[in-house]
ZAMARPA-211849 format. One record per residue (C-alpha): x, y, z. Coordinates in nm, 4 decimals. Last residue first. Example, Ala and Ser with C-alpha at 12.3 -4.5 7.8 and 13.67 -1.06 7.14 Angstrom:
<nodes>
> 1.3670 | -0.1060 | 0.7140
> 1.2300 | -0.4500 | 0.7800
</nodes>
This chain:
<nodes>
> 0.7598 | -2.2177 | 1.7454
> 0.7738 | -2.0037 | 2.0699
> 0.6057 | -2.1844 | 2.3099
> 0.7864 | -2.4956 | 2.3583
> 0.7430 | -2.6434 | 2.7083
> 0.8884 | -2.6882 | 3.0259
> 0.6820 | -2.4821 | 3.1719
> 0.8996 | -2.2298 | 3.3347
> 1.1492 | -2.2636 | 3.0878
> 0.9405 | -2.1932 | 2.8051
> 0.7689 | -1.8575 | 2.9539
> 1.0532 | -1.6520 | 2.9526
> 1.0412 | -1.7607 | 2.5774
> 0.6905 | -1.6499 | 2.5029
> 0.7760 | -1.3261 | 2.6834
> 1.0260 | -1.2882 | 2.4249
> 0.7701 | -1.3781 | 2.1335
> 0.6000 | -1.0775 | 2.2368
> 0.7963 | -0.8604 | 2.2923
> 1.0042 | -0.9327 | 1.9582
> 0.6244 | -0.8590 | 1.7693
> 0.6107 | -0.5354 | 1.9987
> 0.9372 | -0.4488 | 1.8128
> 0.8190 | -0.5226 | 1.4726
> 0.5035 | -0.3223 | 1.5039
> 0.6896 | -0.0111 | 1.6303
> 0.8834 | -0.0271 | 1.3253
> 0.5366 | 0.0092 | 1.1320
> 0.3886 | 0.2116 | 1.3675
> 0.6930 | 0.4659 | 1.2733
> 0.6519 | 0.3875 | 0.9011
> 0.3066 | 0.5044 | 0.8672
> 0.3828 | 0.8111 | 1.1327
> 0.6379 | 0.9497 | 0.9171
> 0.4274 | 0.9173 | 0.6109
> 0.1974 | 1.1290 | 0.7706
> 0.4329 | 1.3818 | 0.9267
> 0.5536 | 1.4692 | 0.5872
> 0.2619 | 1.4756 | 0.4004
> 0.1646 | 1.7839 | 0.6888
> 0.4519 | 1.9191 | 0.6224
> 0.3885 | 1.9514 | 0.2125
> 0.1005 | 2.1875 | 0.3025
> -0.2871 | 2.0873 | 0.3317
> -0.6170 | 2.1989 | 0.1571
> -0.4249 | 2.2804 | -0.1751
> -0.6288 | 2.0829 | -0.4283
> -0.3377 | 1.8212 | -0.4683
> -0.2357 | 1.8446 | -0.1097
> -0.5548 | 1.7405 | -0.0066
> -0.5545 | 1.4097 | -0.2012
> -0.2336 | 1.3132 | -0.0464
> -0.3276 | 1.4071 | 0.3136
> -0.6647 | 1.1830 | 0.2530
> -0.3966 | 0.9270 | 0.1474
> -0.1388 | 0.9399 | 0.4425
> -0.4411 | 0.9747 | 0.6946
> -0.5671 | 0.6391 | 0.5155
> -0.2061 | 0.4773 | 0.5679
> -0.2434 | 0.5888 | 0.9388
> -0.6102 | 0.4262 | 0.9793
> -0.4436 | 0.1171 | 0.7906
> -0.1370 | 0.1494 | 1.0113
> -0.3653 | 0.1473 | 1.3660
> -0.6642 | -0.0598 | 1.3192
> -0.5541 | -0.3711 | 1.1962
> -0.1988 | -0.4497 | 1.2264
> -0.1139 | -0.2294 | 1.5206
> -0.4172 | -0.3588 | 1.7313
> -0.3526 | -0.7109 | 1.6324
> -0.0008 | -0.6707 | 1.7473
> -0.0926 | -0.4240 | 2.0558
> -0.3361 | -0.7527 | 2.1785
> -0.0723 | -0.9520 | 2.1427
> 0.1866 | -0.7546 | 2.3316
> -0.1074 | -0.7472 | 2.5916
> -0.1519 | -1.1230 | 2.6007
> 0.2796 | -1.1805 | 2.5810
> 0.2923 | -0.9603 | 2.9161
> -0.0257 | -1.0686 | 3.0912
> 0.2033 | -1.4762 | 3.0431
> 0.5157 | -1.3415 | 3.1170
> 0.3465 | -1.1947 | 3.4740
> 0.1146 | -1.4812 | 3.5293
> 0.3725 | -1.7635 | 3.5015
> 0.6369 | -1.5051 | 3.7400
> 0.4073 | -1.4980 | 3.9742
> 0.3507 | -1.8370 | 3.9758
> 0.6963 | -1.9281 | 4.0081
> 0.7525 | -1.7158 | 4.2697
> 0.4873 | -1.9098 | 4.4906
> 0.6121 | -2.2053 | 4.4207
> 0.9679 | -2.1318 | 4.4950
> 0.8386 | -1.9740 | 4.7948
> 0.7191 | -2.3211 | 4.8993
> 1.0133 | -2.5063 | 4.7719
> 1.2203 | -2.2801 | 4.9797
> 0.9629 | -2.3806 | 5.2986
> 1.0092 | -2.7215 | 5.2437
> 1.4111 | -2.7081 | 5.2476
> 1.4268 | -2.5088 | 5.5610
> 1.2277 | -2.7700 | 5.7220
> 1.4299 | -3.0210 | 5.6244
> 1.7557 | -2.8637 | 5.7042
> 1.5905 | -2.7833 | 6.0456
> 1.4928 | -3.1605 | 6.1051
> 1.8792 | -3.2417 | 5.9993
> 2.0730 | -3.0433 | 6.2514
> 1.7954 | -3.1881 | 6.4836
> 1.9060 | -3.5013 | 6.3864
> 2.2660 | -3.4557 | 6.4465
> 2.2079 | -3.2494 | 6.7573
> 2.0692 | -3.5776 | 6.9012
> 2.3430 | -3.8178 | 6.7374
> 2.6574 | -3.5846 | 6.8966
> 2.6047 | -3.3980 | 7.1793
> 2.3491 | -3.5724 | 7.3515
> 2.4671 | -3.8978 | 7.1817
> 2.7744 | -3.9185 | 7.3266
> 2.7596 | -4.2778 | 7.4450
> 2.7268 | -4.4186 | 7.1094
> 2.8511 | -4.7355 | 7.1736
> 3.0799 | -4.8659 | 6.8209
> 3.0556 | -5.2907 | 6.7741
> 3.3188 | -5.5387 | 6.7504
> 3.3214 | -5.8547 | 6.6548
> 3.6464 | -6.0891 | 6.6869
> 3.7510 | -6.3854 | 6.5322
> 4.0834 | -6.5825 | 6.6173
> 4.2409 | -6.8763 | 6.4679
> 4.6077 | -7.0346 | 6.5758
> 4.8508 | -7.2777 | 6.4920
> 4.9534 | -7.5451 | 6.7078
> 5.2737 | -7.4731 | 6.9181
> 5.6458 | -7.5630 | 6.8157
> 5.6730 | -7.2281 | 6.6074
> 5.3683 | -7.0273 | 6.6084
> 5.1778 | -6.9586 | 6.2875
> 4.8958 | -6.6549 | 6.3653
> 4.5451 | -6.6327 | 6.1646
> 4.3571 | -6.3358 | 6.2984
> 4.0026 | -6.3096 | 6.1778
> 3.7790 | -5.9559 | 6.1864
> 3.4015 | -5.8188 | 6.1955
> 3.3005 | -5.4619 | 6.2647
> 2.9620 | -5.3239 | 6.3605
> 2.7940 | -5.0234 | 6.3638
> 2.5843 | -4.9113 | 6.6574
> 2.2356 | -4.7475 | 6.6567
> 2.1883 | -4.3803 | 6.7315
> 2.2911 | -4.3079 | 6.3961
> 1.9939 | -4.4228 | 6.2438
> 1.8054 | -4.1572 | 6.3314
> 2.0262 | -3.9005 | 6.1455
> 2.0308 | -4.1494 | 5.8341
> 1.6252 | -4.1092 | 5.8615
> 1.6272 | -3.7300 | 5.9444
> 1.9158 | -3.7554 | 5.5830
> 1.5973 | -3.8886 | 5.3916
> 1.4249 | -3.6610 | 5.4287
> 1.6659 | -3.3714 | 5.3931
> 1.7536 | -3.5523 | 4.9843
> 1.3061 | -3.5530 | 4.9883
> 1.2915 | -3.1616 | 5.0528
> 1.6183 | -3.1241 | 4.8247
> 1.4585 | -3.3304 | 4.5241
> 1.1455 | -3.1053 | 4.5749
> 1.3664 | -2.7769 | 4.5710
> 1.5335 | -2.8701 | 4.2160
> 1.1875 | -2.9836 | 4.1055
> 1.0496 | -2.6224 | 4.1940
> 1.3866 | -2.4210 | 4.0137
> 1.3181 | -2.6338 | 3.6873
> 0.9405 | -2.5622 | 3.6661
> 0.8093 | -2.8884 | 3.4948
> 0.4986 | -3.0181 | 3.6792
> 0.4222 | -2.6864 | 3.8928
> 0.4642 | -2.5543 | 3.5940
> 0.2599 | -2.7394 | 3.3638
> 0.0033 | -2.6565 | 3.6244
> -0.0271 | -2.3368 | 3.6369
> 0.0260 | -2.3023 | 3.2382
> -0.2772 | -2.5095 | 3.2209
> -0.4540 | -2.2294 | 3.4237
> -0.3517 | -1.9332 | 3.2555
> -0.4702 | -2.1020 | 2.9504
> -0.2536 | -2.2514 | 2.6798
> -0.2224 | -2.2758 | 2.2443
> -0.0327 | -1.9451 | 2.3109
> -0.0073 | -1.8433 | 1.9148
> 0.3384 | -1.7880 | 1.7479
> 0.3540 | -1.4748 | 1.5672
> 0.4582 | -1.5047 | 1.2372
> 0.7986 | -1.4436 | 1.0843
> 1.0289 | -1.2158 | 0.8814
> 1.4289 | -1.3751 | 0.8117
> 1.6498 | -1.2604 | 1.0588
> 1.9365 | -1.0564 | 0.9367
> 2.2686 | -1.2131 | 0.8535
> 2.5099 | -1.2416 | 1.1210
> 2.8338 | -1.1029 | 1.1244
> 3.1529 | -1.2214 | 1.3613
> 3.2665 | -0.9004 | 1.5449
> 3.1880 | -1.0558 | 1.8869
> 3.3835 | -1.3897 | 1.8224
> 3.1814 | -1.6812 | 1.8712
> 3.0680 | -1.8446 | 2.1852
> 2.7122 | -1.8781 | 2.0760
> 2.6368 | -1.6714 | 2.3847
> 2.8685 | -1.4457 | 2.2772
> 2.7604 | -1.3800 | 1.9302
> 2.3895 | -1.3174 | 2.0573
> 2.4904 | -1.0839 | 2.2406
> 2.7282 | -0.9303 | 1.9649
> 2.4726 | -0.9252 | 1.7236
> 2.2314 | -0.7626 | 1.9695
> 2.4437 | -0.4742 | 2.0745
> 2.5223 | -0.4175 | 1.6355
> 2.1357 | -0.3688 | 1.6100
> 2.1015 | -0.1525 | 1.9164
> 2.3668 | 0.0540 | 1.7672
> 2.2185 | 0.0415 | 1.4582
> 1.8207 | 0.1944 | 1.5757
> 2.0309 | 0.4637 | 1.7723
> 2.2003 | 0.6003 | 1.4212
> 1.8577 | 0.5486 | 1.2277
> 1.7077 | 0.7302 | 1.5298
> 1.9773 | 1.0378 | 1.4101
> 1.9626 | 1.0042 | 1.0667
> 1.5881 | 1.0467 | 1.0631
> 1.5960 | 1.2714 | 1.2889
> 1.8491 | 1.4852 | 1.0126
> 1.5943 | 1.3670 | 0.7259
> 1.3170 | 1.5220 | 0.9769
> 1.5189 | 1.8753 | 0.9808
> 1.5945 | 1.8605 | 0.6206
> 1.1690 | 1.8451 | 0.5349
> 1.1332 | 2.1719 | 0.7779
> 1.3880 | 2.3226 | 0.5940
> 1.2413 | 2.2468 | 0.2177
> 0.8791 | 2.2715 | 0.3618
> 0.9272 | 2.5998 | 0.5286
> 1.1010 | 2.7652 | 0.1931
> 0.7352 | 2.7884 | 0.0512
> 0.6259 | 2.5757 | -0.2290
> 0.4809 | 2.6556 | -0.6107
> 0.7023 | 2.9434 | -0.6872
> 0.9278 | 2.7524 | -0.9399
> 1.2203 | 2.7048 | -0.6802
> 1.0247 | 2.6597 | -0.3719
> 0.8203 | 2.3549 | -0.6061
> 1.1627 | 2.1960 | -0.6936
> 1.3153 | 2.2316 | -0.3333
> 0.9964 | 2.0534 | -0.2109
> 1.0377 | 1.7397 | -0.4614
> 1.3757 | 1.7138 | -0.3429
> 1.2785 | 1.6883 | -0.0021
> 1.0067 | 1.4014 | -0.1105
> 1.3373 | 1.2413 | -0.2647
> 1.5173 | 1.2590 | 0.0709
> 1.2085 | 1.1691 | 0.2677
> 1.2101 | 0.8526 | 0.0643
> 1.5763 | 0.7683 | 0.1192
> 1.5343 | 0.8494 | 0.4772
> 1.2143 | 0.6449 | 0.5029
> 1.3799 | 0.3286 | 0.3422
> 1.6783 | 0.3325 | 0.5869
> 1.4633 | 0.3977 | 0.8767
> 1.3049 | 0.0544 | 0.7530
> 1.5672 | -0.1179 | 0.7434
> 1.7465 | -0.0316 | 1.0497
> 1.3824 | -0.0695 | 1.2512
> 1.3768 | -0.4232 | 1.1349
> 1.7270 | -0.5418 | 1.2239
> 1.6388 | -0.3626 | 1.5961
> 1.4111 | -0.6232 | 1.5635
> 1.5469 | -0.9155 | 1.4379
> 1.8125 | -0.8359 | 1.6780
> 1.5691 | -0.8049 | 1.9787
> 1.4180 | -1.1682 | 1.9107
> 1.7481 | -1.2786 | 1.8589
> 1.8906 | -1.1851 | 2.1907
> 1.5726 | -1.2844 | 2.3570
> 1.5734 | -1.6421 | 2.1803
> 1.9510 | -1.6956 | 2.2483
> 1.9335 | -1.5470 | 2.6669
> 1.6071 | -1.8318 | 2.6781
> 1.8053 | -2.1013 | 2.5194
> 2.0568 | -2.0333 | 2.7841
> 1.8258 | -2.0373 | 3.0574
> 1.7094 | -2.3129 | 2.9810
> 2.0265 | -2.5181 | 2.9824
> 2.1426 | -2.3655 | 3.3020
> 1.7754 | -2.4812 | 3.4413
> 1.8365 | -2.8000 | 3.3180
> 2.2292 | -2.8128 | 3.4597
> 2.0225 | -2.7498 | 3.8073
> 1.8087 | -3.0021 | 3.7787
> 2.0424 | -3.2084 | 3.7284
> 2.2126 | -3.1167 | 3.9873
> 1.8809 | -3.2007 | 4.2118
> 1.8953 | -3.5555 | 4.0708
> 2.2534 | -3.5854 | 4.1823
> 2.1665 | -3.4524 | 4.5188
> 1.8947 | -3.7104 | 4.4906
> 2.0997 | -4.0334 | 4.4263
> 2.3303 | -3.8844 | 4.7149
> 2.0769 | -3.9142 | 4.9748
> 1.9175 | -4.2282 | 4.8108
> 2.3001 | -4.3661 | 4.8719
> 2.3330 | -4.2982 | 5.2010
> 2.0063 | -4.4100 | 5.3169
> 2.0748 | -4.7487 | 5.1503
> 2.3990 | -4.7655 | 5.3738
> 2.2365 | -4.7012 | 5.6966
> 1.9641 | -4.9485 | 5.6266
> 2.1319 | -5.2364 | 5.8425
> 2.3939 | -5.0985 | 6.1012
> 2.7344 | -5.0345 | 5.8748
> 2.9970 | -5.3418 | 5.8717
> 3.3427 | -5.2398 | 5.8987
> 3.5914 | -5.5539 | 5.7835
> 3.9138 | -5.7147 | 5.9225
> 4.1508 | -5.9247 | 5.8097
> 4.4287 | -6.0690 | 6.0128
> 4.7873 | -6.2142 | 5.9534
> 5.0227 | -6.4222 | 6.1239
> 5.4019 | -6.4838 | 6.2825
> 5.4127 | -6.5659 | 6.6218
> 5.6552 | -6.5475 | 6.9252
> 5.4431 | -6.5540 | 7.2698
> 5.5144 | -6.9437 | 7.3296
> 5.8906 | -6.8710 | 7.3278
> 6.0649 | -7.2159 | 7.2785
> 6.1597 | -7.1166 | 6.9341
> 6.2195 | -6.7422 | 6.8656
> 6.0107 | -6.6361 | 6.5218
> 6.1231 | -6.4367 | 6.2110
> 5.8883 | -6.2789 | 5.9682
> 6.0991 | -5.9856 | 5.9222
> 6.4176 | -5.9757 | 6.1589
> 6.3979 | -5.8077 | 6.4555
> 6.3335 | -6.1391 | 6.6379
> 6.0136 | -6.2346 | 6.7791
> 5.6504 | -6.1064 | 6.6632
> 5.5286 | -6.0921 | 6.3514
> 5.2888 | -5.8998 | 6.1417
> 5.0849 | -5.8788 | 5.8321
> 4.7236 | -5.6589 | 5.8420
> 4.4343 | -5.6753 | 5.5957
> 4.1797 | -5.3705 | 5.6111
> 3.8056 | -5.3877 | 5.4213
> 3.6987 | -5.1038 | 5.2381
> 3.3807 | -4.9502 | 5.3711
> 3.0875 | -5.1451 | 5.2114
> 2.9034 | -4.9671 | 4.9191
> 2.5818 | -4.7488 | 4.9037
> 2.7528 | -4.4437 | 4.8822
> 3.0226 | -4.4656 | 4.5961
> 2.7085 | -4.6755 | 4.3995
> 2.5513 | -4.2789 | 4.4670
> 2.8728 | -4.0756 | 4.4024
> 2.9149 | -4.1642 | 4.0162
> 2.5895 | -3.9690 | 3.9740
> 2.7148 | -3.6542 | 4.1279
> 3.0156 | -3.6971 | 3.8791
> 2.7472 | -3.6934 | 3.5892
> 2.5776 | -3.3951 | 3.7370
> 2.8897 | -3.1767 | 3.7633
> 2.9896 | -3.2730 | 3.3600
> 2.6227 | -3.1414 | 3.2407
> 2.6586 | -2.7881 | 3.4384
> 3.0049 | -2.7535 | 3.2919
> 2.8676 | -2.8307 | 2.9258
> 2.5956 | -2.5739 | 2.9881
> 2.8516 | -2.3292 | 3.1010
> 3.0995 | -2.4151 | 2.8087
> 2.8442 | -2.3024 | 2.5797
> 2.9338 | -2.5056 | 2.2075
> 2.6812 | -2.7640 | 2.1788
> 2.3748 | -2.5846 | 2.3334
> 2.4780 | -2.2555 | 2.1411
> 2.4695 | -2.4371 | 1.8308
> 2.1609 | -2.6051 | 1.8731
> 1.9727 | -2.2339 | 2.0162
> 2.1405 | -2.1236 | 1.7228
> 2.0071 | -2.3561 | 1.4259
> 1.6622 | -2.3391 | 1.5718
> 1.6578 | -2.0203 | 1.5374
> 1.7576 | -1.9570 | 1.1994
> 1.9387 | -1.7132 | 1.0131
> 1.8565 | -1.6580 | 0.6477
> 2.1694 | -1.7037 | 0.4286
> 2.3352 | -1.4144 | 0.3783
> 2.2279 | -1.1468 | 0.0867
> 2.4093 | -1.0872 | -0.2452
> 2.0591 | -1.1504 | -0.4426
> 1.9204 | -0.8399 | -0.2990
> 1.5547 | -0.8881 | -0.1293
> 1.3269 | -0.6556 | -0.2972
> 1.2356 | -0.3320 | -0.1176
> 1.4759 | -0.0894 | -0.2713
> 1.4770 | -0.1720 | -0.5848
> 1.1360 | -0.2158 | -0.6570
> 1.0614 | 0.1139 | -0.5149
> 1.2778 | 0.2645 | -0.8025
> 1.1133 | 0.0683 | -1.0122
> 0.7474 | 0.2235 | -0.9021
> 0.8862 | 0.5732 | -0.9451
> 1.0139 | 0.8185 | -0.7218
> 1.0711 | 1.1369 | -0.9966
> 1.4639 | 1.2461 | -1.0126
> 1.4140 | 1.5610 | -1.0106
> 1.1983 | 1.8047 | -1.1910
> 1.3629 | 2.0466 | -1.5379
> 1.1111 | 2.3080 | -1.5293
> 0.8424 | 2.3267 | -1.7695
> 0.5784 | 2.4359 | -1.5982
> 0.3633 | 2.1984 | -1.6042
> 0.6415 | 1.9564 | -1.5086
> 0.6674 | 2.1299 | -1.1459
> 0.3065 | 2.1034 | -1.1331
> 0.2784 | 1.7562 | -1.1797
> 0.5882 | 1.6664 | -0.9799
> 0.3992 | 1.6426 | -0.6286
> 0.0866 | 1.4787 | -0.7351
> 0.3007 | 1.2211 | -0.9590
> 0.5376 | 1.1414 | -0.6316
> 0.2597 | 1.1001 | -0.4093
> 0.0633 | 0.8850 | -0.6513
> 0.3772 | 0.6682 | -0.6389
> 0.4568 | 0.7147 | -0.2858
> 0.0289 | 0.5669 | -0.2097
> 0.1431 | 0.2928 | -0.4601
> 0.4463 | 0.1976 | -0.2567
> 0.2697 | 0.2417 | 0.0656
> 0.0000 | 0.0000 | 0.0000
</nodes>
């Protein structure tokens, strides 16, 4: 619509200059257009998502840190649930000399013993569901590193796309306002303008330059982001996102609830805790009851029978005001520390549901508002401006503005789009779920 509205524009405008005779500028035409809007055969690849979040989950030494903690977490739970080591002694007693005995000295032996440390029944599965659910929890933890990763990608390309966006299409309204400018100088200089429209129409073009000057900086901020977290280097380039459509929230509030109550990374972490304290009470308890210990001596005597010896042995935990009591109230406050994180967890989490998910309904909301009340009323202000102009019932500012404001909801449009599908992707990892495809 707005290249056929500039191509009337254009005519409207030059008419009278070519009624007179006077040699016109350069007139904005519809090939001219052409040019500018069509995709240029020299362009990048398109960039895709899906390829980056992949990339970024291969090569992010964070993620990869996170990964390598929970699978030496995991190693620790058969660690846990296995017999101490057992102990073998050698000895002698007699002469100085190793393995040497004095005959006719009943005392004089030469043997060895084993010996092995037996935990009290229960102790040692304790141990290991303890450490089977700190390694859960890690994981837990490298999911929510994970997440959050795929989260920082999404948001940096979301705002690249559009800051990408605004670029191009400041670009096209400076080169448009430069020919409309033209198009004033050539009416001032047969009569048919006033000198206001020429300056006023150099003051926009140096706005224009100026937000087009903000609009790359933000552009080349988001390239680097998103650089970084793909561990690149920061001055790699990176084609511009291709155009897309906004994904639709196939959830209510209320599914959302519970998805994340089901899959919230930070809530699972805290459950695996509550049960990890549980289950260290139950070790706590334990403690109070002895462990054991079981060894055999074998000792070679010279001109005496040989000998056999077994022994038990069992720990008395005499100290247990001090030591196996504060133990398991150590452990009862762990617990209870442990349930009531979980419970703010949940109650943060559902904050933050509602919050991402009132932010992506009003960004949609502005979307459909944008695309279906606001630019078409603006692109019929442009017109009924146009049409004016031609009869002289509005000056060459007032074209100005109009076309101004087209292409300002216009860039406005592509950044509440990148709103909204970033508070799709806070949502993701709260979930668990894809939301933004």
């Amino acid at each position: 619509m707005i290249r056929n509205l500039l191509v009337l524009l254009a005519f409207a405008c030059l008419w009278p200059v070519l009624g007179e005779g006077q040699q016109a500028p350069i007139p904005l035409t519809v090939q001219t257009l052409s040019a500018e809007t069509a995709p240029q055969a020299a362009q990048a690849k398109s960039l895709g998502l899906e390829d980056l979040v992949r990339e970024a989950l291969q090569k992010n030494p964070g993620v990869r840190s996170a990964l390598r903690q929970v699978e030496a977490l995991r190693h620790r739970v058969p660690q846990a649930k296995t017999l101490p080591d057992p102990t073998v002694s050698v000895g002698w007693a007699g002469n100085i000399e190793p393995f040497s005995v004095q005959h006719g000295d009943p005392s004089s032996y030469r043997g060895v013993s084993a010996s092995q440390s037996v935990p009290f029944p229960g102790k040692l599965k304790l141990r290991g569901e303890i450490a089977d659910r700190e390694a859960e929890a890690a994981y837990w933890d490298y999911e929510a590193v994970r997440r959050r990763l795929v989260v920082d990608v999404k948001s940096a390309y979301y705002d690249y796309f559009a800051a990408s966006k605004a670029v191009e299409i400041t670009k096209k309204n400076k080169d448009l306002l430069q020919k409309l400018s033209s198009i004033a100088e050539a009416r001032y200089r047969v009569g048919k303008g006033v000198q206001q429209d020429v300056l006023r129409s150099q003051v926009e073009i140096s706005l224009l330059l100026q937000r087009l000057t903000i609009f790359e900086q933000l552009q080349r901020t988001a390239e680097a982001r998103l650089n970084t977290l793909l561990f690149r280097d920061p001055e790699t380039q990176i084609p511009s996102p291709p155009s897309f459509e906004p994904a639709k929230i196939g959830h209510s509030l209320d599914e959302l609830y519970t998805l994340a109550r089901e899959q919230d990374t930070g809530l699972q972490r805290e459950q695996r805790m509550v049960e990890r304290n549980q289950y260290a009470v139950l070790l706590a308890q334990k403690e109070y009851r002895p462990d054991f210990g079981v060894s055999y001596m074998y000792q070679q005597r010279p001109d005496l029978p040989d000998m056999h010896g077994f022994t038990v042995t069992a720990n008395v935990p005499i100290f247990y005001r001090t030591k196996q009591r504060e133990s398991v109230l150590e452990q009862t406050h762990q617990l209870a520390s442990a349930q009531g994180s979980k419970e703010n967890r949940q109650t943060e989490l559902f904050f933050a549901v509602k919050e991402q998910y009132l932010l992506a309904k009003s960004s949609e909301q502005l979307l459909k508002l944008y695309s279906q009340v606001v630019v078409p009323q603006s692109s019929l202000a442009l017109e009924s401006s146009m049409a004016s102009y031609q009869v002289g019932g509005v000056d060459f500012l007032t074209i100005f503005t109009n076309f101004t404001v087209v292409l300002d909801y216009e860039v406005s449009y592509y950044r509440e789009l990148a709103n909204y599908q970033m508070a799709l992707a806070r949502l993701e990892p709260l979930v668990g779920v894809e939301l933004t495809q």
